[in-house]
C-alpha positions in Angstrom: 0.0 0.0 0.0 1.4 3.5 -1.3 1.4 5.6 2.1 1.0 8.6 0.1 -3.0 7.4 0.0 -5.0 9.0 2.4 -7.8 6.4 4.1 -10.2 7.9 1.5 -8.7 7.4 -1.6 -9.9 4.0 -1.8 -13.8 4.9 -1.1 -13.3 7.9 -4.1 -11.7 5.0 -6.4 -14.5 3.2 -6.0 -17.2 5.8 -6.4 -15.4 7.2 -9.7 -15.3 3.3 -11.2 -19.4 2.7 -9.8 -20.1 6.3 -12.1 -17.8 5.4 -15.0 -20.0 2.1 -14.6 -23.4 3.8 -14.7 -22.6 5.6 -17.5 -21.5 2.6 -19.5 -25.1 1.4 -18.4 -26.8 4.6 -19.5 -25.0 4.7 -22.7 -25.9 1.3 -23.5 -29.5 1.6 -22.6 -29.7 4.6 -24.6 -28.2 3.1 -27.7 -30.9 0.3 -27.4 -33.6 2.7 -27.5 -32.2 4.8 -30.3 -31.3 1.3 -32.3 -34.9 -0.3 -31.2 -36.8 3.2 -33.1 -34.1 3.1 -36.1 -35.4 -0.3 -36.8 -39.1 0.8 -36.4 -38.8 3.1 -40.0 -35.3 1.4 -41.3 -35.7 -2.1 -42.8 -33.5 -4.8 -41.7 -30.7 -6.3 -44.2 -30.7 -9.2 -41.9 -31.2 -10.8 -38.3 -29.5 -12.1 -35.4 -31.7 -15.2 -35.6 -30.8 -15.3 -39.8 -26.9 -15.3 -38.6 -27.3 -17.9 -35.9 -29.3 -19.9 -38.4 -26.3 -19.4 -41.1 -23.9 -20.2 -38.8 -25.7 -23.6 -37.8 -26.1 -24.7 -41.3 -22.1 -23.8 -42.8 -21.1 -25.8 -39.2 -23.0 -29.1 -39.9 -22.4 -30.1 -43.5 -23.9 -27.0 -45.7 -20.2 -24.8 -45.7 -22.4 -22.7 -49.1 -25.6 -22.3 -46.7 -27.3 -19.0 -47.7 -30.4 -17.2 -46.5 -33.3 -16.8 -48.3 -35.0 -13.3 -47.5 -36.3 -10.4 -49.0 -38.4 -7.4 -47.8 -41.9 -7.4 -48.9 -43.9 -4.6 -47.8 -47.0 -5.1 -45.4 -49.4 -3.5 -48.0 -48.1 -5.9 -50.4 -49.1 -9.1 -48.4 -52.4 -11.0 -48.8 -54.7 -10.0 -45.9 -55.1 -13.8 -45.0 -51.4 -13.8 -44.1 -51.3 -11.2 -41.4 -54.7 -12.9 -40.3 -53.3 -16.5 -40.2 -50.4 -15.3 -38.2 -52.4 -13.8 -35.5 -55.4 -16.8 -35.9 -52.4 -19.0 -35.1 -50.0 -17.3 -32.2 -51.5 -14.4 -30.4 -55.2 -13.3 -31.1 -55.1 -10.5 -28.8 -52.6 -8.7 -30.8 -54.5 -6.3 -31.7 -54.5 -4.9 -28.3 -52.0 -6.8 -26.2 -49.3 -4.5 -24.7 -46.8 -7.3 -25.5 -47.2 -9.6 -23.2 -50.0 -11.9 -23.1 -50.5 -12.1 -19.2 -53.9 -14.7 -19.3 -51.3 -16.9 -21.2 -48.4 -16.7 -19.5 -50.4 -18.0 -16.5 -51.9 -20.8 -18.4 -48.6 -21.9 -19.8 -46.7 -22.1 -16.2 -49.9 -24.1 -14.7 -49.7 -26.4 -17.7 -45.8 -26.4 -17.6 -46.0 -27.4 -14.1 -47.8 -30.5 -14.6 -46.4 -31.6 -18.2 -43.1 -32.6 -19.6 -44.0 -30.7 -22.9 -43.0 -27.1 -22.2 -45.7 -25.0 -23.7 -45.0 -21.2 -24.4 -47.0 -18.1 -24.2 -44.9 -15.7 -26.6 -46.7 -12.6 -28.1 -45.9 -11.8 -31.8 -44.2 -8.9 -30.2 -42.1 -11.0 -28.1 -41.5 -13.1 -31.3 -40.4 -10.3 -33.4 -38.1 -9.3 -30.7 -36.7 -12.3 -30.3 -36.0 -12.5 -34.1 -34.8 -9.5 -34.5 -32.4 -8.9 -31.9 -32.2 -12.1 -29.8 -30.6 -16.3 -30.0 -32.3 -19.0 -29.6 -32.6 -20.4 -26.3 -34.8 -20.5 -23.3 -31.9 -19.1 -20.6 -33.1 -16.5 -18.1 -30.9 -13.9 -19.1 -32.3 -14.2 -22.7 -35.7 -13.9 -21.6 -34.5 -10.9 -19.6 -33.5 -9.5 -22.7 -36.3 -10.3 -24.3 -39.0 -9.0 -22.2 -36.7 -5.4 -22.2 -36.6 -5.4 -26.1 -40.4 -6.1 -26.1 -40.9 -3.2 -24.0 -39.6 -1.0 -26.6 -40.5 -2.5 -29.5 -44.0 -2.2 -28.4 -43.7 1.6 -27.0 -41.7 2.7 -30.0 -43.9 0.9 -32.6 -47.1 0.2 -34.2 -48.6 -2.3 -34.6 -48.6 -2.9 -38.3 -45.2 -2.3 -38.2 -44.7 -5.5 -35.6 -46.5 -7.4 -37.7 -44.8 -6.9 -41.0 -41.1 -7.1 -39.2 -42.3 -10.5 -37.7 -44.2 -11.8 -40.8 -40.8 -10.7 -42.7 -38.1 -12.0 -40.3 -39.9 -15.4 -39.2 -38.2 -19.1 -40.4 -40.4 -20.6 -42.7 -38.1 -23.7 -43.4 -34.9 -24.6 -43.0 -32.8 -21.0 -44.7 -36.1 -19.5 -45.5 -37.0 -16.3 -43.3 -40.0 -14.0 -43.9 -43.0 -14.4 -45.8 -41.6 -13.0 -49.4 -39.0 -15.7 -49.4 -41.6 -18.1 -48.4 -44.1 -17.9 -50.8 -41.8 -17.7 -53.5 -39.9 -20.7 -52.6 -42.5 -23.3 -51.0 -45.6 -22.0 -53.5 -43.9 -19.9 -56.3 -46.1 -17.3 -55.8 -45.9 -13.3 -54.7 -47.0 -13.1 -51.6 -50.1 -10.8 -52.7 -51.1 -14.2 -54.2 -51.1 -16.1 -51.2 -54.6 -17.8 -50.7 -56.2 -18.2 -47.0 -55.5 -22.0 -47.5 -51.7 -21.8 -48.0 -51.4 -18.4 -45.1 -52.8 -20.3 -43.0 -50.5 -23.5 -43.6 -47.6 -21.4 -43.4 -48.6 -19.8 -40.3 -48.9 -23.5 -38.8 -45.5 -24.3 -39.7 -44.0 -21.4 -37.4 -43.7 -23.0 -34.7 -40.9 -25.4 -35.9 -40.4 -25.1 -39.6 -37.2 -27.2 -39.3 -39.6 -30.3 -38.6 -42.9 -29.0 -40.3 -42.4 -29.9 -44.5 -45.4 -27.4 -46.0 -44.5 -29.0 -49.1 -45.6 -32.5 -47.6 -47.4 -31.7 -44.7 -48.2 -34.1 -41.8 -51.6 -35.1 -40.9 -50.7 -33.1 -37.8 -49.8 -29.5 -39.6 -52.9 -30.2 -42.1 -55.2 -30.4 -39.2 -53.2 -27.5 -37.4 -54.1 -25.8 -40.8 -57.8 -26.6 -40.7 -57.8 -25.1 -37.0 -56.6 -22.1 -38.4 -58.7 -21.5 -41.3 -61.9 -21.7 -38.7 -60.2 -19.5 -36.6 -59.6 -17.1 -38.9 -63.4 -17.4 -40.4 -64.6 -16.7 -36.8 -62.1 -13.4 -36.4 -63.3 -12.5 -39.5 -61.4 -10.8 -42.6 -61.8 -7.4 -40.9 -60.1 -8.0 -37.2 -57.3 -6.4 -38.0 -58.5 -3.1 -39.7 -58.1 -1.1 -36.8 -54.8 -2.0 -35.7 -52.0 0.8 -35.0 -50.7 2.7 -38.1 -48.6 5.1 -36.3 -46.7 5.5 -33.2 -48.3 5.5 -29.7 -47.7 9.3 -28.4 
Protein backbone atom coordinates (compact mmCIF):
# COMPACT_ATOMS: atom_id res chain seq x y z
CA UNK A 1 0.00 0.00 0.00
CA UNK A 2 1.37 3.49 -1.27
CA UNK A 3 1.45 5.57 2.13
CA UNK A 4 1.04 8.60 0.15
CA UNK A 5 -2.99 7.38 -0.04
CA UNK A 6 -4.96 8.95 2.42
CA UNK A 7 -7.81 6.41 4.07
CA UNK A 8 -10.17 7.92 1.55
CA UNK A 9 -8.74 7.36 -1.63
CA UNK A 10 -9.87 4.02 -1.82
CA UNK A 11 -13.75 4.88 -1.12
CA UNK A 12 -13.32 7.93 -4.11
CA UNK A 13 -11.70 5.01 -6.41
CA UNK A 14 -14.54 3.19 -5.97
CA UNK A 15 -17.21 5.83 -6.43
CA UNK A 16 -15.41 7.17 -9.75
CA UNK A 17 -15.35 3.33 -11.16
CA UNK A 18 -19.43 2.72 -9.85
CA UNK A 19 -20.12 6.26 -12.09
CA UNK A 20 -17.81 5.40 -14.95
CA UNK A 21 -20.00 2.05 -14.55
CA UNK A 22 -23.41 3.76 -14.66
CA UNK A 23 -22.61 5.55 -17.51
CA UNK A 24 -21.54 2.63 -19.48
CA UNK A 25 -25.07 1.37 -18.37
CA UNK A 26 -26.81 4.59 -19.55
CA UNK A 27 -25.04 4.70 -22.66
CA UNK A 28 -25.94 1.34 -23.50
CA UNK A 29 -29.47 1.56 -22.58
CA UNK A 30 -29.71 4.62 -24.62
CA UNK A 31 -28.20 3.12 -27.74
CA UNK A 32 -30.89 0.28 -27.41
CA UNK A 33 -33.60 2.70 -27.48
CA UNK A 34 -32.19 4.79 -30.32
CA UNK A 35 -31.31 1.26 -32.34
CA UNK A 36 -34.90 -0.32 -31.24
CA UNK A 37 -36.82 3.21 -33.13
CA UNK A 38 -34.08 3.12 -36.09
CA UNK A 39 -35.35 -0.26 -36.80
CA UNK A 40 -39.09 0.81 -36.44
CA UNK A 41 -38.83 3.06 -39.97
CA UNK A 42 -35.32 1.43 -41.28
CA UNK A 43 -35.72 -2.06 -42.78
CA UNK A 44 -33.46 -4.76 -41.74
CA UNK A 45 -30.69 -6.34 -44.15
CA UNK A 46 -30.65 -9.20 -41.85
CA UNK A 47 -31.23 -10.76 -38.25
CA UNK A 48 -29.49 -12.06 -35.42
CA UNK A 49 -31.68 -15.25 -35.61
CA UNK A 50 -30.83 -15.33 -39.76
CA UNK A 51 -26.88 -15.32 -38.60
CA UNK A 52 -27.30 -17.86 -35.92
CA UNK A 53 -29.33 -19.95 -38.45
CA UNK A 54 -26.32 -19.36 -41.08
CA UNK A 55 -23.92 -20.21 -38.81
CA UNK A 56 -25.65 -23.62 -37.77
CA UNK A 57 -26.08 -24.73 -41.28
CA UNK A 58 -22.08 -23.78 -42.82
CA UNK A 59 -21.06 -25.83 -39.21
CA UNK A 60 -23.05 -29.14 -39.95
CA UNK A 61 -22.43 -30.12 -43.55
CA UNK A 62 -23.91 -27.04 -45.69
CA UNK A 63 -20.20 -24.79 -45.73
CA UNK A 64 -22.36 -22.74 -49.06
CA UNK A 65 -25.60 -22.33 -46.73
CA UNK A 66 -27.31 -19.05 -47.74
CA UNK A 67 -30.41 -17.17 -46.49
CA UNK A 68 -33.26 -16.77 -48.32
CA UNK A 69 -35.04 -13.28 -47.46
CA UNK A 70 -36.32 -10.42 -48.99
CA UNK A 71 -38.36 -7.45 -47.77
CA UNK A 72 -41.89 -7.44 -48.87
CA UNK A 73 -43.94 -4.61 -47.80
CA UNK A 74 -47.05 -5.15 -45.44
CA UNK A 75 -49.40 -3.53 -48.02
CA UNK A 76 -48.11 -5.93 -50.40
CA UNK A 77 -49.13 -9.12 -48.41
CA UNK A 78 -52.42 -11.02 -48.82
CA UNK A 79 -54.70 -9.97 -45.89
CA UNK A 80 -55.06 -13.76 -45.00
CA UNK A 81 -51.37 -13.78 -44.11
CA UNK A 82 -51.27 -11.20 -41.40
CA UNK A 83 -54.68 -12.88 -40.33
CA UNK A 84 -53.33 -16.47 -40.20
CA UNK A 85 -50.36 -15.29 -38.20
CA UNK A 86 -52.43 -13.80 -35.52
CA UNK A 87 -55.36 -16.80 -35.92
CA UNK A 88 -52.36 -19.00 -35.07
CA UNK A 89 -50.03 -17.33 -32.21
CA UNK A 90 -51.55 -14.37 -30.45
CA UNK A 91 -55.21 -13.34 -31.07
CA UNK A 92 -55.05 -10.49 -28.79
CA UNK A 93 -52.61 -8.73 -30.78
CA UNK A 94 -54.54 -6.27 -31.65
CA UNK A 95 -54.48 -4.93 -28.29
CA UNK A 96 -52.00 -6.75 -26.17
CA UNK A 97 -49.27 -4.45 -24.66
CA UNK A 98 -46.84 -7.34 -25.54
CA UNK A 99 -47.17 -9.62 -23.17
CA UNK A 100 -50.04 -11.87 -23.12
CA UNK A 101 -50.47 -12.13 -19.20
CA UNK A 102 -53.94 -14.70 -19.31
CA UNK A 103 -51.29 -16.94 -21.23
CA UNK A 104 -48.39 -16.65 -19.49
CA UNK A 105 -50.41 -17.98 -16.50
CA UNK A 106 -51.90 -20.81 -18.42
CA UNK A 107 -48.64 -21.90 -19.75
CA UNK A 108 -46.73 -22.08 -16.21
CA UNK A 109 -49.95 -24.09 -14.72
CA UNK A 110 -49.71 -26.44 -17.72
CA UNK A 111 -45.78 -26.44 -17.65
CA UNK A 112 -46.00 -27.40 -14.08
CA UNK A 113 -47.79 -30.52 -14.61
CA UNK A 114 -46.38 -31.60 -18.16
CA UNK A 115 -43.12 -32.62 -19.64
CA UNK A 116 -43.99 -30.71 -22.86
CA UNK A 117 -43.02 -27.09 -22.21
CA UNK A 118 -45.66 -24.99 -23.65
CA UNK A 119 -45.02 -21.23 -24.39
CA UNK A 120 -47.04 -18.14 -24.20
CA UNK A 121 -44.88 -15.74 -26.58
CA UNK A 122 -46.72 -12.57 -28.14
CA UNK A 123 -45.89 -11.84 -31.81
CA UNK A 124 -44.20 -8.87 -30.23
CA UNK A 125 -42.13 -11.01 -28.09
CA UNK A 126 -41.51 -13.14 -31.33
CA UNK A 127 -40.35 -10.28 -33.43
CA UNK A 128 -38.09 -9.27 -30.65
CA UNK A 129 -36.72 -12.32 -30.26
CA UNK A 130 -36.02 -12.53 -34.06
CA UNK A 131 -34.77 -9.51 -34.52
CA UNK A 132 -32.40 -8.95 -31.89
CA UNK A 133 -32.15 -12.10 -29.80
CA UNK A 134 -30.63 -16.28 -30.01
CA UNK A 135 -32.34 -19.00 -29.59
CA UNK A 136 -32.57 -20.41 -26.35
CA UNK A 137 -34.75 -20.47 -23.35
CA UNK A 138 -31.94 -19.14 -20.65
CA UNK A 139 -33.15 -16.49 -18.05
CA UNK A 140 -30.88 -13.91 -19.10
CA UNK A 141 -32.30 -14.22 -22.67
CA UNK A 142 -35.69 -13.91 -21.61
CA UNK A 143 -34.46 -10.87 -19.63
CA UNK A 144 -33.50 -9.48 -22.67
CA UNK A 145 -36.26 -10.27 -24.34
CA UNK A 146 -39.04 -9.04 -22.22
CA UNK A 147 -36.67 -5.38 -22.22
CA UNK A 148 -36.62 -5.43 -26.13
CA UNK A 149 -40.45 -6.13 -26.14
CA UNK A 150 -40.95 -3.24 -24.00
CA UNK A 151 -39.56 -0.99 -26.61
CA UNK A 152 -40.51 -2.52 -29.53
CA UNK A 153 -43.96 -2.21 -28.37
CA UNK A 154 -43.70 1.61 -26.98
CA UNK A 155 -41.68 2.73 -29.95
CA UNK A 156 -43.87 0.90 -32.63
CA UNK A 157 -47.05 0.20 -34.24
CA UNK A 158 -48.64 -2.29 -34.56
CA UNK A 159 -48.60 -2.87 -38.33
CA UNK A 160 -45.17 -2.32 -38.20
CA UNK A 161 -44.66 -5.50 -35.64
CA UNK A 162 -46.52 -7.39 -37.73
CA UNK A 163 -44.81 -6.88 -41.05
CA UNK A 164 -41.06 -7.11 -39.23
CA UNK A 165 -42.32 -10.55 -37.72
CA UNK A 166 -44.22 -11.77 -40.80
CA UNK A 167 -40.78 -10.65 -42.65
CA UNK A 168 -38.06 -11.98 -40.26
CA UNK A 169 -39.88 -15.36 -39.23
CA UNK A 170 -38.22 -19.11 -40.36
CA UNK A 171 -40.37 -20.59 -42.72
CA UNK A 172 -38.15 -23.73 -43.39
CA UNK A 173 -34.86 -24.57 -42.96
CA UNK A 174 -32.83 -21.01 -44.74
CA UNK A 175 -36.09 -19.46 -45.51
CA UNK A 176 -37.03 -16.31 -43.29
CA UNK A 177 -40.04 -14.02 -43.88
CA UNK A 178 -42.98 -14.37 -45.84
CA UNK A 179 -41.60 -13.04 -49.42
CA UNK A 180 -38.95 -15.75 -49.39
CA UNK A 181 -41.57 -18.12 -48.35
CA UNK A 182 -44.14 -17.85 -50.79
CA UNK A 183 -41.78 -17.72 -53.48
CA UNK A 184 -39.95 -20.73 -52.62
CA UNK A 185 -42.49 -23.31 -51.03
CA UNK A 186 -45.65 -22.00 -53.46
CA UNK A 187 -43.95 -19.95 -56.29
CA UNK A 188 -46.05 -17.27 -55.77
CA UNK A 189 -45.91 -13.31 -54.69
CA UNK A 190 -47.01 -13.07 -51.62
CA UNK A 191 -50.12 -10.77 -52.70
CA UNK A 192 -51.07 -14.25 -54.17
CA UNK A 193 -51.07 -16.12 -51.21
CA UNK A 194 -54.64 -17.76 -50.75
CA UNK A 195 -56.16 -18.25 -47.03
CA UNK A 196 -55.47 -22.05 -47.49
CA UNK A 197 -51.75 -21.85 -47.99
CA UNK A 198 -51.38 -18.35 -45.06
CA UNK A 199 -52.78 -20.31 -42.97
CA UNK A 200 -50.46 -23.51 -43.63
CA UNK A 201 -47.59 -21.40 -43.39
CA UNK A 202 -48.63 -19.82 -40.29
CA UNK A 203 -48.93 -23.46 -38.83
CA UNK A 204 -45.45 -24.28 -39.68
CA UNK A 205 -43.99 -21.45 -37.40
CA UNK A 206 -43.70 -22.95 -34.69
CA UNK A 207 -40.93 -25.43 -35.91
CA UNK A 208 -40.40 -25.10 -39.59
CA UNK A 209 -37.19 -27.20 -39.28
CA UNK A 210 -39.63 -30.25 -38.64
CA UNK A 211 -42.93 -29.02 -40.30
CA UNK A 212 -42.42 -29.86 -44.50
CA UNK A 213 -45.41 -27.43 -46.00
CA UNK A 214 -44.50 -29.02 -49.10
CA UNK A 215 -45.63 -32.52 -47.65
CA UNK A 216 -47.40 -31.66 -44.71
CA UNK A 217 -48.19 -34.12 -41.85
CA UNK A 218 -51.63 -35.10 -40.87
CA UNK A 219 -50.65 -33.13 -37.82
CA UNK A 220 -49.83 -29.51 -39.57
CA UNK A 221 -52.93 -30.17 -42.06
CA UNK A 222 -55.19 -30.40 -39.24
CA UNK A 223 -53.16 -27.52 -37.38
CA UNK A 224 -54.10 -25.84 -40.78
CA UNK A 225 -57.83 -26.56 -40.68
CA UNK A 226 -57.76 -25.09 -37.03
CA UNK A 227 -56.59 -22.11 -38.38
CA UNK A 228 -58.67 -21.48 -41.30
CA UNK A 229 -61.89 -21.70 -38.66
CA UNK A 230 -60.20 -19.48 -36.56
CA UNK A 231 -59.62 -17.12 -38.92
CA UNK A 232 -63.43 -17.44 -40.39
CA UNK A 233 -64.55 -16.67 -36.78
CA UNK A 234 -62.07 -13.45 -36.39
CA UNK A 235 -63.29 -12.53 -39.53
CA UNK A 236 -61.41 -10.76 -42.62
CA UNK A 237 -61.82 -7.39 -40.93
CA UNK A 238 -60.08 -8.05 -37.18
CA UNK A 239 -57.26 -6.37 -37.97
CA UNK A 240 -58.53 -3.11 -39.68
CA UNK A 241 -58.07 -1.14 -36.83
CA UNK A 242 -54.84 -2.01 -35.66
CA UNK A 243 -52.05 0.79 -35.03
CA UNK A 244 -50.66 2.66 -38.06
CA UNK A 245 -48.60 5.10 -36.31
CA UNK A 246 -46.73 5.53 -33.20
CA UNK A 247 -48.31 5.55 -29.70
CA UNK A 248 -47.73 9.31 -28.37
Amino acid sequence: MNLSESPQSAPRWWRRLGWRLLTILWLSLLATVVGVAFRGVVNPATTAFMQERLLYLQTHGQPRARIDYHWVDYSNMAPAMPLAVVASEDQTFPWNHGFDLEAIEKALHHNRVSRHIRGASTITQQTAKNLYLWSGRDYFRKALEAYFTVLVDALWPKQRVLEMYLNTAQFDSNVFGVGAAARHLFGCTPAQLTPAQAALLAAALPSPDRSSVTDPSAYLQRRQAWILDQMQELGPDYLDGIQVSPRH
